[in-house]
C-alpha positions as CSV (number, residue, x, y, z in Angstrom):
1,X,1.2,-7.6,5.4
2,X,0.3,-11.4,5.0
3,X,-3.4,-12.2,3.2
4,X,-6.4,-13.8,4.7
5,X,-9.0,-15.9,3.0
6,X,-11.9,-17.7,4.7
7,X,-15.1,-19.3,3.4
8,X,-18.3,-20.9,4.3
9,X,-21.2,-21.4,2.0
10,X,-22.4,-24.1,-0.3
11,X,-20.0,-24.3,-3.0
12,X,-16.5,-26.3,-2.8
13,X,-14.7,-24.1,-0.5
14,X,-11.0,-25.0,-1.7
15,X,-11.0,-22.9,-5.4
16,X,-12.2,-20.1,-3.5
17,X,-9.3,-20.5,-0.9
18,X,-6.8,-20.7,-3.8
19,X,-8.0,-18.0,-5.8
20,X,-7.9,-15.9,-3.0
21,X,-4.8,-16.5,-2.0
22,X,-3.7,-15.9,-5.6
23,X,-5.2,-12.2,-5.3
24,X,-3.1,-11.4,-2.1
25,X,-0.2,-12.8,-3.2
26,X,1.3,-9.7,-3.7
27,X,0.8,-9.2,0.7
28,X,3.0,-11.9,1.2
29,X,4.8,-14.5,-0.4
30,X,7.1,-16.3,2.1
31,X,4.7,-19.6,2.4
32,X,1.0,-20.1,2.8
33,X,-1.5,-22.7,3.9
34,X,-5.2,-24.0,3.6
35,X,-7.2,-25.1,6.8
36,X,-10.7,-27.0,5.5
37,X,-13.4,-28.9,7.4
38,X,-13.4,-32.7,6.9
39,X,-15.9,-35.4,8.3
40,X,-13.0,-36.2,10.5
41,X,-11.0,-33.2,11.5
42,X,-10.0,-30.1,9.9
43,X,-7.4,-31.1,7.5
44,X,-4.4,-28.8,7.5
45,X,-1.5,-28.3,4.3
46,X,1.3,-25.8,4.6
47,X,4.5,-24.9,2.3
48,X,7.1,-22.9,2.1
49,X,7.4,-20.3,-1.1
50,X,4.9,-19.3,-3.0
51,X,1.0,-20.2,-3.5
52,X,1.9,-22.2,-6.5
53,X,4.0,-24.4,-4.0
54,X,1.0,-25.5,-2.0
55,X,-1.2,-26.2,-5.6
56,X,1.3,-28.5,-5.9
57,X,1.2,-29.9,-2.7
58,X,-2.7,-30.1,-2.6
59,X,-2.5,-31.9,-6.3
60,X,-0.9,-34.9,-4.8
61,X,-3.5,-35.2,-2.2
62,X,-5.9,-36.3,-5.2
63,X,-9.0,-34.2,-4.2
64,X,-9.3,-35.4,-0.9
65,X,-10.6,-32.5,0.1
66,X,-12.4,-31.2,-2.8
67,X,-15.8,-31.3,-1.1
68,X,-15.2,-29.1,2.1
69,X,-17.7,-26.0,2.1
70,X,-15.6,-24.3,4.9
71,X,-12.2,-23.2,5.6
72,X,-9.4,-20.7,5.9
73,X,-6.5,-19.9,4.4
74,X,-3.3,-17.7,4.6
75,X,-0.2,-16.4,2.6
76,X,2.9,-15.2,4.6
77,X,5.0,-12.1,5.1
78,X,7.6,-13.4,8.1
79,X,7.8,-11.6,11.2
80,X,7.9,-13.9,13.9
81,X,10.3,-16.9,13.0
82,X,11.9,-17.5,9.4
83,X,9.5,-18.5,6.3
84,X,9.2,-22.1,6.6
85,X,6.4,-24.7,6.4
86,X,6.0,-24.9,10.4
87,X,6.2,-21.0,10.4
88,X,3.4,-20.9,7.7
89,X,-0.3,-20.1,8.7
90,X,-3.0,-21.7,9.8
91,X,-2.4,-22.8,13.0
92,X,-3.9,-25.3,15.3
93,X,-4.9,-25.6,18.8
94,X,-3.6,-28.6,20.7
95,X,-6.8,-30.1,22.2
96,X,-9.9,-29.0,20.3
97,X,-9.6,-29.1,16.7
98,X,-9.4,-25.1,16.3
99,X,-7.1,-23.6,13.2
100,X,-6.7,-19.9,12.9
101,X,-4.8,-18.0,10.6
102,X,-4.0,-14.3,12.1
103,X,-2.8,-11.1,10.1
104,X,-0.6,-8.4,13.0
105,X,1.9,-8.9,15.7
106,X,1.0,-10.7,19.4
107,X,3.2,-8.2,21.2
108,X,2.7,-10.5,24.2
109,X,3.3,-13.1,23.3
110,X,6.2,-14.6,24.8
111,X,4.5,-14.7,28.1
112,X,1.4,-16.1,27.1
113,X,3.5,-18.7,25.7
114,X,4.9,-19.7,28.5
115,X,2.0,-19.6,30.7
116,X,0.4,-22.0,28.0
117,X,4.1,-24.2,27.9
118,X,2.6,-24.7,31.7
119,X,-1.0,-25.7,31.0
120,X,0.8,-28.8,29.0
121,X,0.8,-26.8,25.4
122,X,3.3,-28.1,22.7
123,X,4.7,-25.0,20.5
124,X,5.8,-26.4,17.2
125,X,6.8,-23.2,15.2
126,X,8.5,-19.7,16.3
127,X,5.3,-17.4,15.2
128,X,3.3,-15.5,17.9
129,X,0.3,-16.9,15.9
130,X,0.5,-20.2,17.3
131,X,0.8,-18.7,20.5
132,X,-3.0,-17.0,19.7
133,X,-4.5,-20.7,18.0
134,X,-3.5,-22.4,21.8
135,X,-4.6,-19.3,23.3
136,X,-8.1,-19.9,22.1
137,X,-8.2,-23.7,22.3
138,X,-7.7,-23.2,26.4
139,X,-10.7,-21.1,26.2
140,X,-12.7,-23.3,23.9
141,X,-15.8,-24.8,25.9
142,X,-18.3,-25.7,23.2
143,X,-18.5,-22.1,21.6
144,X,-16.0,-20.7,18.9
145,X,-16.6,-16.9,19.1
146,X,-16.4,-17.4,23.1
147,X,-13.1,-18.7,23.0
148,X,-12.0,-16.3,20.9
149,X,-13.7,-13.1,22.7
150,X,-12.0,-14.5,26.1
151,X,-8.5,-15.0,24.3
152,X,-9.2,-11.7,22.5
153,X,-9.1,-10.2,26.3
154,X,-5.7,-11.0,27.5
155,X,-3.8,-10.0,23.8
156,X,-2.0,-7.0,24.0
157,X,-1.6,-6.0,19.6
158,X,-2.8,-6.1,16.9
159,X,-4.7,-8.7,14.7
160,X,-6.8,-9.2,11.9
161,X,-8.0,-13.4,12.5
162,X,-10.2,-16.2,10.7
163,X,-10.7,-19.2,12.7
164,X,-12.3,-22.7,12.3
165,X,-13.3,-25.5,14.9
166,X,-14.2,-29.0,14.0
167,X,-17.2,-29.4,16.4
168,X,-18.7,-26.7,14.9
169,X,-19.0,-27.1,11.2
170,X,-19.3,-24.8,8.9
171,X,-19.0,-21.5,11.1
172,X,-16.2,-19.2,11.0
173,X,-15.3,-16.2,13.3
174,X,-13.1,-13.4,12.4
175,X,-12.1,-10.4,14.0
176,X,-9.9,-7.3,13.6
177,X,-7.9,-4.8,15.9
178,X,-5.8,-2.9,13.6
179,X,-5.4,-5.4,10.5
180,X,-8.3,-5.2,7.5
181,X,-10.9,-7.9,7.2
182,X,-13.5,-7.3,5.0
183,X,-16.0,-9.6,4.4
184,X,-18.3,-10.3,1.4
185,X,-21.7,-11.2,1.0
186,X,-22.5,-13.6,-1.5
187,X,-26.0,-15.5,-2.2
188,X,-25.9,-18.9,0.9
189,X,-22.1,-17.9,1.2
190,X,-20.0,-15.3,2.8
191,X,-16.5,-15.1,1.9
192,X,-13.7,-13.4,4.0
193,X,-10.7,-11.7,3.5
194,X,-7.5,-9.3,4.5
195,X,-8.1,-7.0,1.0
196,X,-11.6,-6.8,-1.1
197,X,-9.0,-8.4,-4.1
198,X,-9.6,-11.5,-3.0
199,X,-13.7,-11.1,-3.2
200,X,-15.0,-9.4,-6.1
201,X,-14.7,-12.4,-8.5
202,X,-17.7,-13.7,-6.2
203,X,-19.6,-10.6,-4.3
204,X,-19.1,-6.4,-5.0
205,X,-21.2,-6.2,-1.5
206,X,-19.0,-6.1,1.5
207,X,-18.7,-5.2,5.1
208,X,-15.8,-3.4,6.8
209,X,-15.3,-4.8,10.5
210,X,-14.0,-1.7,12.7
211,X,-11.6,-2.8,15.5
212,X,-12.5,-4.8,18.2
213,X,-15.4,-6.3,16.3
214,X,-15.8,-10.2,16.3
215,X,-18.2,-11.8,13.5
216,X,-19.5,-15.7,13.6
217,X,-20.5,-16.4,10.1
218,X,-22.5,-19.6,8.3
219,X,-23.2,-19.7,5.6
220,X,-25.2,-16.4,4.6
221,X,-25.7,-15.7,8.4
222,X,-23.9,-13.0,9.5
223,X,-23.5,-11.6,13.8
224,X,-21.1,-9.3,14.7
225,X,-20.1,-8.0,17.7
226,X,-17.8,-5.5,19.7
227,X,-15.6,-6.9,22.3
228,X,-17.2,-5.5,25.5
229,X,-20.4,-3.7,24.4
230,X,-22.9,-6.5,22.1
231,X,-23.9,-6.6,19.1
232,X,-23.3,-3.7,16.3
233,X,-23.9,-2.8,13.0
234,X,-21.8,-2.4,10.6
235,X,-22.7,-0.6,6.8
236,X,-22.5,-2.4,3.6
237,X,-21.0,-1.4,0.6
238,X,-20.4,-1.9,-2.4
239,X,-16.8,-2.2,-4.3
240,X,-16.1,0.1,-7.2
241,X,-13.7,-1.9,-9.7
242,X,-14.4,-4.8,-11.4
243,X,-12.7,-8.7,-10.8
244,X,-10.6,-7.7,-14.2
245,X,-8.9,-4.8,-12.9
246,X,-6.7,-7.0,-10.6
247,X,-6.0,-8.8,-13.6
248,X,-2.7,-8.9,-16.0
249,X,-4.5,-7.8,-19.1
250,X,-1.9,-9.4,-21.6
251,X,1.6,-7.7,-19.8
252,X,3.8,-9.3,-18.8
253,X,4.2,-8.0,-15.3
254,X,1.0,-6.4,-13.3
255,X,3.5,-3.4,-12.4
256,X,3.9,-2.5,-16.1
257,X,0.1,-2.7,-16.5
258,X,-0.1,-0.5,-13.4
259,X,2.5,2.3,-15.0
260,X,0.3,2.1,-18.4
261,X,-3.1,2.3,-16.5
262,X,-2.2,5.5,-14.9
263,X,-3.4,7.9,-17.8
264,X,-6.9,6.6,-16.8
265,X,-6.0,6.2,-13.6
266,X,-5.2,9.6,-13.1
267,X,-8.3,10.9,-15.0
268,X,-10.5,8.9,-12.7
269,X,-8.9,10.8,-9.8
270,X,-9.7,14.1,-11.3
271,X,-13.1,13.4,-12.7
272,X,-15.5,15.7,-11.1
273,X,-13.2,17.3,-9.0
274,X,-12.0,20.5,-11.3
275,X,-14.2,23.5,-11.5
276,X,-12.6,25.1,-14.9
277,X,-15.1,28.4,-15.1
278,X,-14.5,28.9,-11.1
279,X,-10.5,28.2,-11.3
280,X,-10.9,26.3,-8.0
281,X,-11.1,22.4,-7.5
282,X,-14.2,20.3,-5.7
283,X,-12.8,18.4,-3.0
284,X,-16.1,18.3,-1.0
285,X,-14.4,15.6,1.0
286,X,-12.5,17.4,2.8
287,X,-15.6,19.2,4.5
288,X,-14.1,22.3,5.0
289,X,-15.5,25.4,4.6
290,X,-13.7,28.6,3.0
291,X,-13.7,30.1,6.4
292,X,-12.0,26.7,7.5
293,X,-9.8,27.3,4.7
294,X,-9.0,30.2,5.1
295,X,-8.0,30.1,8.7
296,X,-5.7,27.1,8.2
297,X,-2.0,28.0,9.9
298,X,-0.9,24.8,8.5
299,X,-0.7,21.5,7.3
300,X,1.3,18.5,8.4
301,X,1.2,15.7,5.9
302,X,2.3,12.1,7.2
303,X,3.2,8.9,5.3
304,X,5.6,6.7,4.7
305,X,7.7,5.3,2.0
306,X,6.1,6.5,-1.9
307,X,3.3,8.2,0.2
308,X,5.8,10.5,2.4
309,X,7.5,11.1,-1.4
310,X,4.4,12.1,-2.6
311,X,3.8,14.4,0.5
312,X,7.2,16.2,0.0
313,X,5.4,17.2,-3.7
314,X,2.2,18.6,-1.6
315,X,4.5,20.7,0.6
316,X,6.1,22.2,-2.1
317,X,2.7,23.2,-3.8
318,X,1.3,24.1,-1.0
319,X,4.1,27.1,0.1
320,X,4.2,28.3,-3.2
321,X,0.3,28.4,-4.4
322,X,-1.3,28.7,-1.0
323,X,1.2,30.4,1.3
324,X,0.3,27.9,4.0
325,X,3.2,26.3,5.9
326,X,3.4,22.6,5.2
327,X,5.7,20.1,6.8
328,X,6.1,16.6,5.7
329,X,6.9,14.1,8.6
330,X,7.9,10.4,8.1
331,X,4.6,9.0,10.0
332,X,6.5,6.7,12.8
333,X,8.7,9.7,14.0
334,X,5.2,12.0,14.1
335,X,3.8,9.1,16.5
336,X,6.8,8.7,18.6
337,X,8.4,12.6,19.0
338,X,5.5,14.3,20.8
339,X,4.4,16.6,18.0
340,X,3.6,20.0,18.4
341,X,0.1,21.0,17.0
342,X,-2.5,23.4,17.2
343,X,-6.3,23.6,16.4
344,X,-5.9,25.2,13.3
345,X,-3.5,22.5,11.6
346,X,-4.8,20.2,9.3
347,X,-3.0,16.6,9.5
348,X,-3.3,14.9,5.9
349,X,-2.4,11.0,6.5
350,X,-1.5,9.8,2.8
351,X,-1.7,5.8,2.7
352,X,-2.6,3.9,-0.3
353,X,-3.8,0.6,1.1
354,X,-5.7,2.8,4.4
355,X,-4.2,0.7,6.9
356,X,-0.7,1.3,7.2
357,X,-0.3,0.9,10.9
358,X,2.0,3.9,11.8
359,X,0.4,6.4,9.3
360,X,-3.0,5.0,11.4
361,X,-1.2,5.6,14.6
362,X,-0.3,9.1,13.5
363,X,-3.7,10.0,12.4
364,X,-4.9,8.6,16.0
365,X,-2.1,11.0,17.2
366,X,-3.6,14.3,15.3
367,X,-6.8,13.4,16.4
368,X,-6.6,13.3,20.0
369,X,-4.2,16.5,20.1
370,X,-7.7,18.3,18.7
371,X,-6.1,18.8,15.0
372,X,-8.1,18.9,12.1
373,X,-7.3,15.5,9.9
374,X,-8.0,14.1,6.5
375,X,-7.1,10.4,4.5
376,X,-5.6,10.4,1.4
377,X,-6.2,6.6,0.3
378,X,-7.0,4.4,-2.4
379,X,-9.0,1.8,-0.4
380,X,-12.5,2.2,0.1
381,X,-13.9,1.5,3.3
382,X,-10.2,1.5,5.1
383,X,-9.4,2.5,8.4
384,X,-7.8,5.6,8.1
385,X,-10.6,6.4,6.0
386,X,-12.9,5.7,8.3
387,X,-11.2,6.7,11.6
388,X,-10.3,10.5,9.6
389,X,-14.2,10.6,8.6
390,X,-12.8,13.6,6.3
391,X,-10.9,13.1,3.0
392,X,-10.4,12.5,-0.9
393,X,-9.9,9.0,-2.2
394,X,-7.8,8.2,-5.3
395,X,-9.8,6.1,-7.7
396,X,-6.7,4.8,-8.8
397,X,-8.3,1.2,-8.9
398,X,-6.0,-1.8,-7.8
399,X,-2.8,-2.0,-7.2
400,X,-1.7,-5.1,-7.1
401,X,2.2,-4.7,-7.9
402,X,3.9,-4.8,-4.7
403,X,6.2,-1.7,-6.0
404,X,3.9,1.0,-6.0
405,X,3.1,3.5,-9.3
406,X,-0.4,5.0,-10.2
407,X,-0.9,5.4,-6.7
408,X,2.2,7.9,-6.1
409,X,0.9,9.7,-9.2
410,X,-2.7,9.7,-8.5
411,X,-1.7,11.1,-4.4
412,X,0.6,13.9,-6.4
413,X,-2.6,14.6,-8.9
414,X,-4.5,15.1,-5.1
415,X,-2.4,17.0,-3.5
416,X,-2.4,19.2,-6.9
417,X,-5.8,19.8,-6.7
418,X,-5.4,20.4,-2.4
419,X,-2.7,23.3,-3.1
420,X,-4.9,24.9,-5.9
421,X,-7.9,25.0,-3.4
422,X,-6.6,26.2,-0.7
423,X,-5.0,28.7,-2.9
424,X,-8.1,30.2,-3.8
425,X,-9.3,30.6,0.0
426,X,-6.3,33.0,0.0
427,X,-4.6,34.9,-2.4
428,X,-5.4,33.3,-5.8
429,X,-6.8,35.0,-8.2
430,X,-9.6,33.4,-10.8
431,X,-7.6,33.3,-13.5
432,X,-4.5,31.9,-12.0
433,X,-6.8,29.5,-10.8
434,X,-8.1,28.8,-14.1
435,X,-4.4,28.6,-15.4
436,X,-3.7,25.9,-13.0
437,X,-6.7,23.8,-13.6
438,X,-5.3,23.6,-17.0
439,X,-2.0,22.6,-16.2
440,X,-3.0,19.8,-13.7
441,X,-6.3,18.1,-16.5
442,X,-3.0,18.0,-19.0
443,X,-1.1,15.6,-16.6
444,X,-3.0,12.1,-18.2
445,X,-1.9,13.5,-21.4
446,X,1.5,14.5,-20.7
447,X,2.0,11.1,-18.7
448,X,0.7,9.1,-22.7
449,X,3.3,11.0,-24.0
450,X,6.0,10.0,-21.8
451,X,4.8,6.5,-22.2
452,X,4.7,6.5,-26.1
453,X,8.9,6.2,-24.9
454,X,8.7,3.2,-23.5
455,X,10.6,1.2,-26.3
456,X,13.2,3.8,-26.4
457,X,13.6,3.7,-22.4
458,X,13.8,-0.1,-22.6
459,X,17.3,0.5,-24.8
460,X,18.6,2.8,-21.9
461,X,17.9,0.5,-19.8
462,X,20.0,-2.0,-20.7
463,X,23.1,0.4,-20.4
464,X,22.5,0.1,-16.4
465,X,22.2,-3.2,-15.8
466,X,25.5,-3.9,-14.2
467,X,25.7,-1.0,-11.8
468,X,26.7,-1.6,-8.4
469,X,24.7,1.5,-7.0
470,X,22.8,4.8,-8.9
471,X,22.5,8.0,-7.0
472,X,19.5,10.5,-8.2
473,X,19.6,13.7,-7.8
474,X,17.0,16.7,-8.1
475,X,16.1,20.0,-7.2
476,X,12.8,21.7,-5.6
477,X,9.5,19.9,-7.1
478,X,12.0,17.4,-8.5
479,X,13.8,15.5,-5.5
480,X,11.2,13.9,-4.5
481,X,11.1,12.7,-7.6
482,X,15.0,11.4,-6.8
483,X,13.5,10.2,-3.9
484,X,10.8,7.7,-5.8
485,X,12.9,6.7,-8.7
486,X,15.7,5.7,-6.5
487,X,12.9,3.7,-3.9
488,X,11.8,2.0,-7.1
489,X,14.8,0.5,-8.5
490,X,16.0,-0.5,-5.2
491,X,12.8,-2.3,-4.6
492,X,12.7,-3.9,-7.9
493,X,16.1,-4.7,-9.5
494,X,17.7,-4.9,-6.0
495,X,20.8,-2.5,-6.9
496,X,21.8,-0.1,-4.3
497,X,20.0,3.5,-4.9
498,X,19.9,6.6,-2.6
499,X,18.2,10.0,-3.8
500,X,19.5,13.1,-2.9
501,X,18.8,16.7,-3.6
502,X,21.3,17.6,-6.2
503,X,22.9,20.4,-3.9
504,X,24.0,17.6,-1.4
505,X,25.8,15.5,-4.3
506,X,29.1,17.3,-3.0
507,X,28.3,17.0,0.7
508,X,29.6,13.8,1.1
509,X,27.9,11.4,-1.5
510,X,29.9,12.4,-4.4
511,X,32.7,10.3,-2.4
512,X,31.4,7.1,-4.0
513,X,31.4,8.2,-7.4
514,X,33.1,6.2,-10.2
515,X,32.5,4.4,-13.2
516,X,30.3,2.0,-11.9
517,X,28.4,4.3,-10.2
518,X,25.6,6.0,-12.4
519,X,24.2,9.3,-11.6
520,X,20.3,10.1,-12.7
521,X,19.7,13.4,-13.3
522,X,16.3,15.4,-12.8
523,X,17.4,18.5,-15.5
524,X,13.7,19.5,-16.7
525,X,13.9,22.9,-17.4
526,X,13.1,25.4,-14.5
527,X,14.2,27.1,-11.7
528,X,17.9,25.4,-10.5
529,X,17.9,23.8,-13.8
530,X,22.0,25.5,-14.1
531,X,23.1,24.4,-10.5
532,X,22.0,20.6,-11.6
533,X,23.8,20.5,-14.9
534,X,26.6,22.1,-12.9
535,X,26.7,19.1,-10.4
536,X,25.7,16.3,-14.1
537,X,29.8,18.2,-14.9
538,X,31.1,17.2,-11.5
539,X,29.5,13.6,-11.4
540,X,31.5,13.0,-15.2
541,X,34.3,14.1,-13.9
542,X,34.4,11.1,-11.7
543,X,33.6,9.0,-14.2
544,X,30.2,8.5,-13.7
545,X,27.6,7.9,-16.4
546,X,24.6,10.5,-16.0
547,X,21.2,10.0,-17.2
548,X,19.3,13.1,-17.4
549,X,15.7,13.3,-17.7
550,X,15.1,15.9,-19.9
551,X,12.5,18.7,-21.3
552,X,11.6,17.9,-25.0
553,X,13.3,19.9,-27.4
554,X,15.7,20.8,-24.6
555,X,19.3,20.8,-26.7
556,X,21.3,22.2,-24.0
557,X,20.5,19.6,-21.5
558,X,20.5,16.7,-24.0
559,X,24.1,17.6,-24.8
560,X,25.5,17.5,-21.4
561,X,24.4,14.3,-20.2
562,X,25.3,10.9,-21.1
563,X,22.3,9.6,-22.0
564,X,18.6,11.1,-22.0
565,X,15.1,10.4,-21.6
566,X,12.6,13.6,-22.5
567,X,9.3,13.9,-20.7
568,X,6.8,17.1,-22.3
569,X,7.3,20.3,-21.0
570,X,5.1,21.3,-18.4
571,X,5.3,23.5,-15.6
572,X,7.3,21.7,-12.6
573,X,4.6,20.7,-10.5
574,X,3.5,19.1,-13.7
575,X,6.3,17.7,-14.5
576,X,6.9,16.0,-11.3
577,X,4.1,13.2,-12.9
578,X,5.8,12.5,-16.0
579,X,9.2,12.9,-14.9
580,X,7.9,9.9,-12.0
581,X,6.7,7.7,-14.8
582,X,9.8,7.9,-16.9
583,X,11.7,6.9,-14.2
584,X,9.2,3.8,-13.1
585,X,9.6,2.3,-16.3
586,X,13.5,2.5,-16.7
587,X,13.4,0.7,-13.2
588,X,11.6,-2.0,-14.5
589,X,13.0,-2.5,-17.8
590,X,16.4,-2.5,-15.6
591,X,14.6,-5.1,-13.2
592,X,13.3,-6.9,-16.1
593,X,16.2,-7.3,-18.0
594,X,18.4,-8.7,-14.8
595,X,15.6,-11.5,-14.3
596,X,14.2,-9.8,-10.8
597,X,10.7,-11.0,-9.4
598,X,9.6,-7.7,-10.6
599,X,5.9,-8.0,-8.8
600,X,7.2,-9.6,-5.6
601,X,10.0,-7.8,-4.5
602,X,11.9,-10.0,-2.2
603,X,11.7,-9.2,1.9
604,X,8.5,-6.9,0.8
605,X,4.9,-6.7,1.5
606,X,2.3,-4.6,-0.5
607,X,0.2,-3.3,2.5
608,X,2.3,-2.9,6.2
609,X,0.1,-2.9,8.4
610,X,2.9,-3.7,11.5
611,X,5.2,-1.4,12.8
């Protein structure tokens, strides 16, 4: 949640700012502001809305502060106190000319506040961040990253911070516990941020602070820390997409670029990775041996939102090709019930961003009850990578939509590839596993084909527009599927959609049936395929319009629904990819055509990184 942007360097600091606020938009959209150095102070201008709403603001200050070569800046998901200009980042300390802008939650910070309210402290918004900026000026003595490392001492949370104070120009400190900062090294400037988007138009190299590191930066000089133990460390790496992926490319929405990129997408997540002569898949990360393999009782996959719908696909390939039990657990309940697990369990934490704070706090859960655990993540160099030290990334490239698409399908493509290895530790043979590899290097192919539809889903679409609610149903490989496409049109087009497995239709739901009421229908062909054309009958018989996503050449089906979409046909844990991408598009046709903020959601964040 919420985007961080600092700079120091030689260059005008201020288009740097903006264009990386730009970038992290998509983290938070509520309000933003800039904090730069002047000869006088450190200037400060906030607004409400989005980042265009400060360009504006900064425009009518004629380029008064064109020439700073340092400063901060922040854009805003609320959590403490509504999204207004007072709410809005940075924030400054009464006394000393500090600003800070802070990423996390202050969890104490009602009491600080009030022992600061008695040290003479003036509170002028709601936000425990303001709480933090005062926190630090009483500490402030002459030294920045003192001041900080003292406040740093009495917060009980979680941050990710970039701070600035006038008698010291040109230095920033930043620090993290539990929100992302990366930082990126440029040639006599160093430029920070919450997500390497906001970077890699200057630098690829970057640096990953781990929690409780503290870094005082000028310029190109770089000193980091860890609270309590001196100085450290810390690798550098280099980012593997280019400044032009986290553009538009000519669509009109990043999301529909995201659903069109996911052919390649996908292929980049299988490249390498599929032994075709051996049946078996290469998922070195992992770093488990057949004998680890082999021995595994079973595996417990965490996420949340798309992720945890993407796990529910794993468990269901993992039973049926490996014969391992697999559970799928939302990751906050994991954290919180006291799980039971054993040695032999392997924990697989699925998180696109890498730092989604209770999928984090669940992998910190598996690993201090001695289980084996691995990240599934698209973000290089992200906590949950790094904390796992075992696991495949996606190489899905960015994702910049806040509603999230080649990521589900590129964790599905993974968790493919899981199921078929630890198949082969067990009881497949070669040639099944040859089979397999087939079916899952056809999924970029069968997801083109589904997308040469797009101008024939657009026309559906527009029979849905004026819905009050959609229900989606499916069956085995299939609801989650119901899952996801009802989570994307309720993100997107903000009408009311649930997903349910197609035998619960009748178990309540099928209550709120009526005209107005659509029904989605997963009927590829397969397994249950009868049962959910039995309960398309029951959902007309309300008076329900039903949409059924249908296997190509698939008469039977096509004739008793209302309306159709094919995808190829494929086996079913195939078809769960193009199936997904049919139903991403006719979300955002449907949000497109009611005139929704189709990138930024309202009330949403891209990367939730507090509980």
């Amino acid at each position: 949640m919420c985007g961080i942007v600092a700079y120091t360097g030689s260059r005008p600091a201020l288009p740097v700012l903006l264009s990386g606020l730009k970038r992290l938009e998509y983290r938070g959209y509520d309000s933003s502001g800039i904090a730069v150095e002047t000869p006088d102070k450190i200037a400060v201008r906030k607004a409400k809305g989005k980042v265009s709403e400060l360009v504006n603001l900064l425009d009518s200050d004629e380029g008064a502060l064109d020439q700073s070569t340092c400063g901060i800046a922040h854009t805003r998901w609320a959590t403490h106190g509504p999204p207004t200009t007072e709410n809005a980042h940075p924030h400054a300390g009464g006394k000393n000319g500090i600003a800070l802008v802070h990423n996390g939650i202050i969890e104490n910070h009602r009491a600080l506040r009030q022992k600061l309210e008695g040290e003479g402290y003036i509170f002028l918004s709601e936000t425990d961040t303001e709480v933090l900026a005062h926190l630090v000026d009483s500490k402030y003595e002459g030294s920045l990253v003192d001041a900080i490392t003292s406040a740093l001492g009495e917060v009980e949370g979680t941050y990710g911070l970039a701070a600035v104070a006038h008698a010291e120009p040109g230095k920033l400190v930043v620090a993290r516990r539990g929100s992302p900062i990366v930082i990126g090294l440029g040639e006599n400037e160093t430029i920070v941020a919450s997500d390497a988007s906001a970077i890699i138009k200057y630098t690829r190299q970057a640096i990953y602070l781990d929690d409780n590191d503290i870094a005082c930066i000028c310029g190109s000089d770089l000193d980091i820390r860890s609270l309590g133990s001196g100085a450290v460390s810390r690798a550098t790496s280099e980012i593997d997409w280019s400044a032009d992926a986290a553009e538009k490319g000519g669509y009109e929405h990043y999301m529909l670029k995201e659903i069109f990129e996911q052919p390649e997408s996908i292929r980049n997540t299988l490249r390498g990775r599929m032994d075709a002569d051996r049946g078996n898949a290469i998922l070195s990360g992992l770093n488990l041996s057949p004998r680890e393999l082999a021995d595994l009782y079973r595996v417990l996959i965490v996420g949340c939102g798309t992720s945890m719908n993407a796990g529910l696909v794993g468990e269901y390939a993992i039973e049926d090709f490996a014969g391992v039990l697999a559970e799928v657990e939302q990751a906050a309940e994991f954290r919180y019930r006291n799980p039971i697990i054993k040695s032999s369990d392997l924990v697989v934490a699925i998180s696109q961003s890498g730092e989604t704070a209770d999928t984090l706090a669940a992998v910190r859960e598996a690993i201090d009850k001695g289980a084996l655990v691995s990240g599934l993540v698209n973000t290089v160099g992200s906590t949950i990578a790094r904390e796992t030290g075992r696991g495949i990334y996606l190489h899905a490239g960015p994702e910049i939509s806040v509603a999230s698409t080649k990521a589900f399908t590129s964790q599905v493509s993974v968790l493919l590839m899981m199921a078929l290895k630890f198949a082969r530790s067990r009881r497949m043979s070669r040639e099944e596993g040859r089979q397999m590899v087939r079916e899952i290097k056809a999924i970029p192919e069968l997801v083109e084909r589904t997308l040469a539809q797009n101008d024939h889903i657009a026309k559906v679409a527009e029979r849905y527009l004026d819905c009050t609610s959609a229900f989606f149903i499916g069956r085995g490989y299939l609801y989650p599927v119901a899952l996801e496409g009802a989570l994307k049109l309720k993100e997107i087009s903000y009408i009311h959609a649930e997903g349910y497995h197609a035998a619960e239709l009748k178990h309540g739901p099928i209550a709120l049936l009526e005209a107005s009421v659509p029904v989605i229908a997963l009927c590829n062909k397969g397994p249950g395929q009868d049962k959910t054309l039995g309960n398309v009958a029951e959902c007309q018989a309300r008076d329900s319009r039903v949409l059924g996503i249908v296997t190509e050449g698939d008469t039977e089906a096509m004739a008793a629904v209302d309306d159709y979409i094919e995808v190829p046909d494929c086996p079913l844990h195939t078809a769960v990819v193009p199936s997904t991408v049919a139903l991403q598009l006719l979300s955002y046709h449907i949000a497109r055509l009611r005139g929704c903020a189709i990138d930024q959601p309202r009330n949403l964040a891209k990367s939730v990184t507090v509980e």
